[in-house]
CHARMM-style PDB file with segment names, atoms N, HN, CA, C and O in Angstrom:
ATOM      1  N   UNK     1      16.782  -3.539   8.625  1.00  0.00      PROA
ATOM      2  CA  UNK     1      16.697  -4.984   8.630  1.00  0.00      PROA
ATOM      3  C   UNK     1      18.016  -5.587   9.089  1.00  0.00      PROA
ATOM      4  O   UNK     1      18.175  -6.574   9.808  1.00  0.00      PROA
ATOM      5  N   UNK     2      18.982  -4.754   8.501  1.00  0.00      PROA
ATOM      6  HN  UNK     2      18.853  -3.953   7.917  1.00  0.00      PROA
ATOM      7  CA  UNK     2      20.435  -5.515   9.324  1.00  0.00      PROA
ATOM      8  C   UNK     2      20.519  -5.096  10.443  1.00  0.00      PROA
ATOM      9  O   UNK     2      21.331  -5.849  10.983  1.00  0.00      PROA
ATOM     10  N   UNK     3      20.164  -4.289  11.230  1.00  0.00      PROA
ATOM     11  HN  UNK     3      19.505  -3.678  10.792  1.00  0.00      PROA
ATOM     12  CA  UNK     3      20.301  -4.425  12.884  1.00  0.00      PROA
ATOM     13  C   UNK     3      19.589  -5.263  13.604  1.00  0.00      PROA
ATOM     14  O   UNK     3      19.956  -5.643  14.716  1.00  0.00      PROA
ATOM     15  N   UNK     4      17.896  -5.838  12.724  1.00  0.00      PROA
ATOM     16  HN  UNK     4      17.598  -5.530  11.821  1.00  0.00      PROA
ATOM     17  CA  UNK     4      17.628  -6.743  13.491  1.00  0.00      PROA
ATOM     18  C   UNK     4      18.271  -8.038  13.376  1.00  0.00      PROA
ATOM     19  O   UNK     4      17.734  -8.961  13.988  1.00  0.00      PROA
ATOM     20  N   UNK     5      19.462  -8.314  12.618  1.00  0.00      PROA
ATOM     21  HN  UNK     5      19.899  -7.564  12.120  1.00  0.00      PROA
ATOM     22  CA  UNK     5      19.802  -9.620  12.042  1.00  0.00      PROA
ATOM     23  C   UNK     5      19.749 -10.042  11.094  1.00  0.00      PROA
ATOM     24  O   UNK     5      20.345 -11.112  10.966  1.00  0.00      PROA
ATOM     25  N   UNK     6      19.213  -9.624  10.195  1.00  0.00      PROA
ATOM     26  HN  UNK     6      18.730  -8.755  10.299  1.00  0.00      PROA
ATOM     27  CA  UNK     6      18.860 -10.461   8.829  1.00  0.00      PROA
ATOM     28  C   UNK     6      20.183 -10.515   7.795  1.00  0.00      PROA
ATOM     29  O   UNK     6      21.163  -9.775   7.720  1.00  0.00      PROA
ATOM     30  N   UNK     7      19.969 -11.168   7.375  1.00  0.00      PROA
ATOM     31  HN  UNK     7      19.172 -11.769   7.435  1.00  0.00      PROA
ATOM     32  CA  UNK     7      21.401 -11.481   6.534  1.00  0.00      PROA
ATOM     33  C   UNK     7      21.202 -10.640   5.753  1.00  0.00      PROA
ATOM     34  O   UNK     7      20.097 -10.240   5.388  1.00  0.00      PROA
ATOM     35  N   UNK     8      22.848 -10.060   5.200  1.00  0.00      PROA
ATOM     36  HN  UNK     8      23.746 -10.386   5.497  1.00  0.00      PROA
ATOM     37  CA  UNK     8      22.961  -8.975   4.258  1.00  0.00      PROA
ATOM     38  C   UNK     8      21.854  -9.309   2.762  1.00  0.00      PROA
ATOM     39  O   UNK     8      20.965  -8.717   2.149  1.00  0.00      PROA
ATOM     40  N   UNK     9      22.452 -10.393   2.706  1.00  0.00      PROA
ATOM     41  HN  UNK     9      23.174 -10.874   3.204  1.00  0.00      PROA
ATOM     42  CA  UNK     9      22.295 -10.946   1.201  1.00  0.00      PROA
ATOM     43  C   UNK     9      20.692 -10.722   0.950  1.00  0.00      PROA
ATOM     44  O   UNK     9      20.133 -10.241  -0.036  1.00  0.00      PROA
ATOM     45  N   UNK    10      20.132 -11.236   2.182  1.00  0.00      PROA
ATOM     46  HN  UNK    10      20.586 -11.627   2.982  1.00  0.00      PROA
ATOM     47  CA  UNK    10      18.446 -11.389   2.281  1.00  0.00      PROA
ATOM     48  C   UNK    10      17.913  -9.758   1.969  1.00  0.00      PROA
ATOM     49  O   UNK    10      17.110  -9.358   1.126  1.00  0.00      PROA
ATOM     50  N   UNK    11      18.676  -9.025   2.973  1.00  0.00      PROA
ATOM     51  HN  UNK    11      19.329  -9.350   3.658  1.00  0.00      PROA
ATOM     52  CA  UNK    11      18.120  -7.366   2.455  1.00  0.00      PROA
ATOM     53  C   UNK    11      18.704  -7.082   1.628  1.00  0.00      PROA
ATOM     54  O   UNK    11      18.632  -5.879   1.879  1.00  0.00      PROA
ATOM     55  N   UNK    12      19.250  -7.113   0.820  1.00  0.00      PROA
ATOM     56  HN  UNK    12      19.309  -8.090   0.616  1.00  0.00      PROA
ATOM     57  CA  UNK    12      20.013  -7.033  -0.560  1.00  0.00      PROA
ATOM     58  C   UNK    12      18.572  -7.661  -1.620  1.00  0.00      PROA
ATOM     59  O   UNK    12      17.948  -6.731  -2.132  1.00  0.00      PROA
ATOM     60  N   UNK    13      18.158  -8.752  -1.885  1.00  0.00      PROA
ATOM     61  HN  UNK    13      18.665  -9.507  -1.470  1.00  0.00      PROA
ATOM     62  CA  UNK    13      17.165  -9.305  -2.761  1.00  0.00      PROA
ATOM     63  C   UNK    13      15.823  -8.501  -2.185  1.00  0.00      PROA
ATOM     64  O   UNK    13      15.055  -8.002  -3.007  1.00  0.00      PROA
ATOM     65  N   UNK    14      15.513  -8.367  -0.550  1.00  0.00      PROA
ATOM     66  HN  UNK    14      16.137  -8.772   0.118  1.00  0.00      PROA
ATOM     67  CA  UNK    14      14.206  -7.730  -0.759  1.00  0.00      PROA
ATOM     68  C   UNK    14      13.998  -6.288  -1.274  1.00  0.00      PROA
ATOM     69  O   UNK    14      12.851  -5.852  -1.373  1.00  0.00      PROA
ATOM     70  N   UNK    15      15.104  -5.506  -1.616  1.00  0.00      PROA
ATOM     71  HN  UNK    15      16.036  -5.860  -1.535  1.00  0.00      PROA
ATOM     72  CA  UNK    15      14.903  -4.429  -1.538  1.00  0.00      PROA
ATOM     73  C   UNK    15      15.637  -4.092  -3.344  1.00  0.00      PROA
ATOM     74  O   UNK    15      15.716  -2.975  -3.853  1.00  0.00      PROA
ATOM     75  N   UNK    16      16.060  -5.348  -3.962  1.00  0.00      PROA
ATOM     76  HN  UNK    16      15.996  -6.256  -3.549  1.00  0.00      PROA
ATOM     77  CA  UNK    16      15.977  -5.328  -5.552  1.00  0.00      PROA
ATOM     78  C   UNK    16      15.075  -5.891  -5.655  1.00  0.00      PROA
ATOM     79  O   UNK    16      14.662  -5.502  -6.747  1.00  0.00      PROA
ATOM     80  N   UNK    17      14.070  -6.915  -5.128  1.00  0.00      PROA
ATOM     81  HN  UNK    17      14.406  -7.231  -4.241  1.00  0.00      PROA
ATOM     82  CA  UNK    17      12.965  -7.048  -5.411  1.00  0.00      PROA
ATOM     83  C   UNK    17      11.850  -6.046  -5.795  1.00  0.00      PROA
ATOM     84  O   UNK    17      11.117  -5.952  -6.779  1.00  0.00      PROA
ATOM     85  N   UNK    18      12.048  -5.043  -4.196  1.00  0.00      PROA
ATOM     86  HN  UNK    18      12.644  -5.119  -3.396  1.00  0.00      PROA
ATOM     87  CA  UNK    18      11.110  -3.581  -4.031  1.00  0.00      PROA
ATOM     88  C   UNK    18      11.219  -2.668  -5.272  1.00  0.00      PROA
ATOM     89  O   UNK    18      10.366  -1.796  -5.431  1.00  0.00      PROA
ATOM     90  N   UNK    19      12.484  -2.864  -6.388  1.00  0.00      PROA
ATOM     91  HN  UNK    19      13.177  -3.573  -6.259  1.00  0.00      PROA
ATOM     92  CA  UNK    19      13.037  -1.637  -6.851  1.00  0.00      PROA
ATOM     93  C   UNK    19      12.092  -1.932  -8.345  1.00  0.00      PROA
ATOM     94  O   UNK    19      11.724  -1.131  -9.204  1.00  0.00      PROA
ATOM     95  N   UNK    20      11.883  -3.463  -8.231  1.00  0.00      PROA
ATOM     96  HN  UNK    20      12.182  -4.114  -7.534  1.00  0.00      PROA
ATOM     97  CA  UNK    20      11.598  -4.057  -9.421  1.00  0.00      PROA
ATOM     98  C   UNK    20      10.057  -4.273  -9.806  1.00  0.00      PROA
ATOM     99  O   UNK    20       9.581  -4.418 -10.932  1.00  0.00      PROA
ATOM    100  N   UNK    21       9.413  -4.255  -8.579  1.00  0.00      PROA
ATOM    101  HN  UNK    21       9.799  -4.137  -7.664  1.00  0.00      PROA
ATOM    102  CA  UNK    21       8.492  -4.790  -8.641  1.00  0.00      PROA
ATOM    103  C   UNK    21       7.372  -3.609  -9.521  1.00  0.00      PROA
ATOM    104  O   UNK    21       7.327  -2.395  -9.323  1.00  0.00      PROA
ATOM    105  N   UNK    22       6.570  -4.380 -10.476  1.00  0.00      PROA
ATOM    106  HN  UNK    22       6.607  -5.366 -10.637  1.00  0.00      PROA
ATOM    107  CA  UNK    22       5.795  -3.727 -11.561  1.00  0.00      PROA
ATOM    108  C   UNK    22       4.596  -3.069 -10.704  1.00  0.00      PROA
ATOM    109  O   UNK    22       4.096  -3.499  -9.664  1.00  0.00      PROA
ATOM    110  N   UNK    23       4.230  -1.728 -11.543  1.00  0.00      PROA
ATOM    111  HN  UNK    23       4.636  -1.378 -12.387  1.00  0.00      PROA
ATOM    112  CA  UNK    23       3.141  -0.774 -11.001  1.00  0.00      PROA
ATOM    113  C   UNK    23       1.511  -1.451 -10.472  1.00  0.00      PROA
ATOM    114  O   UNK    23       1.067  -2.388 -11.134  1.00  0.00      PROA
ATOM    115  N   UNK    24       1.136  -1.208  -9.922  1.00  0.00      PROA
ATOM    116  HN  UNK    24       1.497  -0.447  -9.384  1.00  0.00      PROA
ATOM    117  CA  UNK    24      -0.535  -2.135  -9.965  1.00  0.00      PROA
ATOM    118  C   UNK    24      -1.117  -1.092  -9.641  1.00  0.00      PROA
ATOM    119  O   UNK    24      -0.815  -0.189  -8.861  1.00  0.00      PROA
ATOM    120  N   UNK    25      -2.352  -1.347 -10.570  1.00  0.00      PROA
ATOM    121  HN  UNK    25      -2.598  -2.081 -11.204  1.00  0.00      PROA
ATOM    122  CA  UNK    25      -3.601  -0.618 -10.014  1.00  0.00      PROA
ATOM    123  C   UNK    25      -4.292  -1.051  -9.273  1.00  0.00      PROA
ATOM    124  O   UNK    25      -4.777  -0.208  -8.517  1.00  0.00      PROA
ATOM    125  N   UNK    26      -4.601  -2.064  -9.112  1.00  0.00      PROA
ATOM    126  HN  UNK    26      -4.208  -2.749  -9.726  1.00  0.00      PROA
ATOM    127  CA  UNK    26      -5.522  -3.103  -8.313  1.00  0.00      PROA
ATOM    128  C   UNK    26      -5.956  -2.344  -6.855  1.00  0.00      PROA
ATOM    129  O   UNK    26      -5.184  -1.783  -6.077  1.00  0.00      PROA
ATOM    130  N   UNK    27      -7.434  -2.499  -6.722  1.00  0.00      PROA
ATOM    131  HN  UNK    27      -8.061  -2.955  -7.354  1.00  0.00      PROA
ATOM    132  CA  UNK    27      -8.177  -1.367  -5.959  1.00  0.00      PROA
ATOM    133  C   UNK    27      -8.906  -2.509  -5.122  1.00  0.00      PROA
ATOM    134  O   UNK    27      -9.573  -3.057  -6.000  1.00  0.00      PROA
ATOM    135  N   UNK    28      -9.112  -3.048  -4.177  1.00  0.00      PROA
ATOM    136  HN  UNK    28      -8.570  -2.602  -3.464  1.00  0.00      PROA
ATOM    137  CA  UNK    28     -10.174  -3.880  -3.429  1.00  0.00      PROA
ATOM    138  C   UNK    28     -10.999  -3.213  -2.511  1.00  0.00      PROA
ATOM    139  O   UNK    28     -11.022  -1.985  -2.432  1.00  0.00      PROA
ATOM    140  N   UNK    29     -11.649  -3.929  -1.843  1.00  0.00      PROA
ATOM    141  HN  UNK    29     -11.630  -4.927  -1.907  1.00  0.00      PROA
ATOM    142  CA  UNK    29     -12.571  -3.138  -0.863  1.00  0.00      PROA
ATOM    143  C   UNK    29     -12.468  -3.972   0.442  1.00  0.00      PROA
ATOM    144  O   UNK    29     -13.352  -3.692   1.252  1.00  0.00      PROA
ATOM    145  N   UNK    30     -11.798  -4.708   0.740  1.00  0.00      PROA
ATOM    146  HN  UNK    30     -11.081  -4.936   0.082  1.00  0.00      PROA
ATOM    147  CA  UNK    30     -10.776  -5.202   1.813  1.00  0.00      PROA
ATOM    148  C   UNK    30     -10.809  -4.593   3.047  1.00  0.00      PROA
ATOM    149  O   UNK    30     -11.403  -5.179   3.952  1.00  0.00      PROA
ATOM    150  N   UNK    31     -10.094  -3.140   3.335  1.00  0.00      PROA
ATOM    151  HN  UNK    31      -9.612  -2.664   2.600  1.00  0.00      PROA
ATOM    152  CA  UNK    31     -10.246  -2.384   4.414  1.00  0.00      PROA
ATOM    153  C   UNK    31     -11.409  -2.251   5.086  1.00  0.00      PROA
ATOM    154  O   UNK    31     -11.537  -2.427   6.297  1.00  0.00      PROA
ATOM    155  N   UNK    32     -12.590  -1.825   4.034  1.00  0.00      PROA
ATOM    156  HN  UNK    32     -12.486  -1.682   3.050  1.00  0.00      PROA
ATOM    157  CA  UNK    32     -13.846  -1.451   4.227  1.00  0.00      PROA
ATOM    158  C   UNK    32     -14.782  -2.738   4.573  1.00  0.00      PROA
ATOM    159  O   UNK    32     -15.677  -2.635   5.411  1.00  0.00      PROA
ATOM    160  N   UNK    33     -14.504  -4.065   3.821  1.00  0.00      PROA
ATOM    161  HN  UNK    33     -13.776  -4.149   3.141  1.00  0.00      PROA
ATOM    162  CA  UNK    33     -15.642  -4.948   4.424  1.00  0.00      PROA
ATOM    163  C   UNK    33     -14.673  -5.394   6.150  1.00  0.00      PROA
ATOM    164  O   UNK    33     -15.209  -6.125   6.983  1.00  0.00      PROA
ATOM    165  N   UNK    34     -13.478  -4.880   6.332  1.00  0.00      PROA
ATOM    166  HN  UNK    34     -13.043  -4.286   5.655  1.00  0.00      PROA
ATOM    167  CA  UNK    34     -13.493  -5.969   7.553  1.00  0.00      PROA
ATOM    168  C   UNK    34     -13.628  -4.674   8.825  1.00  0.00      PROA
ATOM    169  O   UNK    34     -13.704  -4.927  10.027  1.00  0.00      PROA
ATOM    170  N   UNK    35     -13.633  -3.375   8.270  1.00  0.00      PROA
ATOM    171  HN  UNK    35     -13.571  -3.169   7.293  1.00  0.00      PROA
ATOM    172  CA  UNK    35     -13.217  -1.870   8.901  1.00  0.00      PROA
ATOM    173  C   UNK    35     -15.044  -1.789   9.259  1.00  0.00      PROA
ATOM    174  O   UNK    35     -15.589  -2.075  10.325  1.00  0.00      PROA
ATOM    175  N   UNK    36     -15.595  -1.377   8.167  1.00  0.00      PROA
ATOM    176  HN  UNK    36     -15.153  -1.145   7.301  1.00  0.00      PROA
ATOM    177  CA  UNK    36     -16.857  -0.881   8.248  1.00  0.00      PROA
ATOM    178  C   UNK    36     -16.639   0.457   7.680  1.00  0.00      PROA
ATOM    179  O   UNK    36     -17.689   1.038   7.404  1.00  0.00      PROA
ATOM    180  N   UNK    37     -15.619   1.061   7.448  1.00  0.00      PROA
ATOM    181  HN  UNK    37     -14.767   0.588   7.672  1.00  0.00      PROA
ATOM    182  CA  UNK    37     -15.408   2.210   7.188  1.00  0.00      PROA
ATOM    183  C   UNK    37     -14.582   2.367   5.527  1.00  0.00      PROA
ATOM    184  O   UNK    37     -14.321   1.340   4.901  1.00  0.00      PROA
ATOM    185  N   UNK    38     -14.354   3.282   5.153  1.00  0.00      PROA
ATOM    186  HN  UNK    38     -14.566   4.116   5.662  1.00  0.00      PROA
ATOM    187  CA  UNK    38     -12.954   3.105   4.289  1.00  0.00      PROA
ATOM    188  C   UNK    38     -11.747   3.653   4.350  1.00  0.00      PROA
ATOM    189  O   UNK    38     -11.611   4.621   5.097  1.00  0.00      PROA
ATOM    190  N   UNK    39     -10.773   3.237   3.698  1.00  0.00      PROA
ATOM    191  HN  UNK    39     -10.884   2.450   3.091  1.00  0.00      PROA
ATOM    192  CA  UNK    39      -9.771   3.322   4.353  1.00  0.00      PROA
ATOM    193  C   UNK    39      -9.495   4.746   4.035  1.00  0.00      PROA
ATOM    194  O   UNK    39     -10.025   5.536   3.253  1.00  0.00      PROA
ATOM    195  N   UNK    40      -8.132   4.877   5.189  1.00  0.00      PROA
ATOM    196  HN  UNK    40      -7.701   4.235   5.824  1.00  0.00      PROA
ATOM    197  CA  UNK    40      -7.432   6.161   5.083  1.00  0.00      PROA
ATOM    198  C   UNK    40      -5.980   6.382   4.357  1.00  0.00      PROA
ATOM    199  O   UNK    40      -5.354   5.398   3.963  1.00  0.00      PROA
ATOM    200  N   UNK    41      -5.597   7.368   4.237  1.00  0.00      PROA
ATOM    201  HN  UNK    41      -6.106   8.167   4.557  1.00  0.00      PROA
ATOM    202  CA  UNK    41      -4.159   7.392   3.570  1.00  0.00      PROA
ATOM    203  C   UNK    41      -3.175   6.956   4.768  1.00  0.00      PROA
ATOM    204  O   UNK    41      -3.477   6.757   5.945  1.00  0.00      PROA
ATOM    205  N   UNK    42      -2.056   6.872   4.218  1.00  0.00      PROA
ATOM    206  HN  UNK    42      -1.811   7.033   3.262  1.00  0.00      PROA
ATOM    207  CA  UNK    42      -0.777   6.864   5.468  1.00  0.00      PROA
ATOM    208  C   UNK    42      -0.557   8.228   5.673  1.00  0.00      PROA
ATOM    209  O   UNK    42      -0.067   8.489   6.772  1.00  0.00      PROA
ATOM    210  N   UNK    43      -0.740   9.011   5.059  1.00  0.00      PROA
ATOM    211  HN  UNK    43      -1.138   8.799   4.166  1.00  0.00      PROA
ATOM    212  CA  UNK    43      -0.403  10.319   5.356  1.00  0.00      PROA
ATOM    213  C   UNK    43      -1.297  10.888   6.754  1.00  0.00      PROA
ATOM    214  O   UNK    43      -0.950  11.526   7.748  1.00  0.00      PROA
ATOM    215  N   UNK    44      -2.299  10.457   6.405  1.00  0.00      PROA
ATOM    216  HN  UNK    44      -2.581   9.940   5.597  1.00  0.00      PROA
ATOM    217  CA  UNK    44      -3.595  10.955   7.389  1.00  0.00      PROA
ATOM    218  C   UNK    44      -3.479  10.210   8.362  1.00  0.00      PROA
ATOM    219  O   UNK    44      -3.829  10.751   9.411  1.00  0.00      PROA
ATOM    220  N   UNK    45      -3.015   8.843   8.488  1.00  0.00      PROA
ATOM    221  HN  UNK    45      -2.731   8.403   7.636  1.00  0.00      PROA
ATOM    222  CA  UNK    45      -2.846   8.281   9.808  1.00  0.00      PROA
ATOM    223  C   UNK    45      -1.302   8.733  10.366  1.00  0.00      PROA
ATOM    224  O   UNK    45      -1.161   8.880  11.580  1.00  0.00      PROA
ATOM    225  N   UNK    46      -0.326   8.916   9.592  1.00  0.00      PROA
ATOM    226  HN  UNK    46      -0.441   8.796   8.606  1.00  0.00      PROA
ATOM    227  CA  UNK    46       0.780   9.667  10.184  1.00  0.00      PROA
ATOM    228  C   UNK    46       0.882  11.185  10.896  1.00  0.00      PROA
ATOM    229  O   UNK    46       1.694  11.584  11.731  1.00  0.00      PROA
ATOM    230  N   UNK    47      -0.281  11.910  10.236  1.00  0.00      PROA
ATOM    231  HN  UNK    47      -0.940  11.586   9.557  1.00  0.00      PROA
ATOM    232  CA  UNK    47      -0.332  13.086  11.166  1.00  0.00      PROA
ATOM    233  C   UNK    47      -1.188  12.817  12.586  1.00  0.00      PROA
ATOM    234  O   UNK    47      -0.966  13.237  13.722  1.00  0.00      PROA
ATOM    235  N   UNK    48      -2.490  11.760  11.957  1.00  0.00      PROA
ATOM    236  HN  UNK    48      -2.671  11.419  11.034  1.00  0.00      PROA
ATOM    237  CA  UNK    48      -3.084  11.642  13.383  1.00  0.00      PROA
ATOM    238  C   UNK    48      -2.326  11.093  14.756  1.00  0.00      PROA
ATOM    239  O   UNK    48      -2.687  11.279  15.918  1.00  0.00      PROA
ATOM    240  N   UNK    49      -1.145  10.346  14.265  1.00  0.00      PROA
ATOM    241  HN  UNK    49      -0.852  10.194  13.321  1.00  0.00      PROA
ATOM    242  CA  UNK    49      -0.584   9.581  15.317  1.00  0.00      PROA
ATOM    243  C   UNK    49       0.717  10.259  15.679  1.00  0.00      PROA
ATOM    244  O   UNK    49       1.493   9.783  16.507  1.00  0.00      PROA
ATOM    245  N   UNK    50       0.953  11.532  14.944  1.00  0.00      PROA
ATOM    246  HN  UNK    50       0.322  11.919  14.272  1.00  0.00      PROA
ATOM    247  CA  UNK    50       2.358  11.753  15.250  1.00  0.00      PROA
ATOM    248  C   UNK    50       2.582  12.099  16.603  1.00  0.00      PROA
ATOM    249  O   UNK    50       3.789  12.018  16.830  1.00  0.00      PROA
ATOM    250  N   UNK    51       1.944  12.448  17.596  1.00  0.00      PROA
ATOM    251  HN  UNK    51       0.963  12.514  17.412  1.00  0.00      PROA
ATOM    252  CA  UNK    51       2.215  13.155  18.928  1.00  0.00      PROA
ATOM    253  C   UNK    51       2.685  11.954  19.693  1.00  0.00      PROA
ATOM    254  O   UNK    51       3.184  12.140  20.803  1.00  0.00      PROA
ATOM    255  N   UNK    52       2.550  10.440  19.090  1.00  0.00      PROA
ATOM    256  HN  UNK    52       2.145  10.289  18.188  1.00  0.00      PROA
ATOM    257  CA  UNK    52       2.534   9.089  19.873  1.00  0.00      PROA
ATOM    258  C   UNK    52       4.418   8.656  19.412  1.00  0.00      PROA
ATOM    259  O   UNK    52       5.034   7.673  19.823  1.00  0.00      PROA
ATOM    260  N   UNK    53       4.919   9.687  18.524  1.00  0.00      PROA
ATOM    261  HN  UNK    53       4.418  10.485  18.190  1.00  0.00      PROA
ATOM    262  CA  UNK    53       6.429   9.277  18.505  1.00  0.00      PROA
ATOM    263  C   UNK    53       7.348  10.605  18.225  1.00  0.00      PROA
ATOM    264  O   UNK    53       8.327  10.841  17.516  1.00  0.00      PROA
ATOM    265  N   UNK    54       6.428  11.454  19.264  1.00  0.00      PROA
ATOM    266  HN  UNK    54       5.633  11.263  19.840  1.00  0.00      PROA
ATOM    267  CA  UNK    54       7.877  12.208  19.911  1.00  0.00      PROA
ATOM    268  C   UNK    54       7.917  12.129  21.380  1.00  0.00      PROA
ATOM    269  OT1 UNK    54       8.866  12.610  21.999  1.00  0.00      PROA
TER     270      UNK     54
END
């Protein structure tokens, strides 16, 4: 975030924000009504796409 510019201070609060922020369970079905499908992990889309960033 500081190489694109952002002020120190600003990535400083978002990322004690990140450290702070409380656990959720909260589960929707979001992906799936606008996908048609359901969703995938990041893991599973990071292996499918890895050949696209080397």
């Amino acid at each position: 975030m500081l190489a694109d510019g952002r002020p120190a201070a600003l990535v400083e609060a978002l990322i004690a924000a990140a450290k702070h922020r409380p656990d959720s369970d909260r589960v929707t079905d979001t992906v799936e009504r606008l996908t048609g499908r359901p969703p995938g992990t990041f893991a599973q889309w990071a292996a499918d796409h890895a050949p696209e960033f080397r």
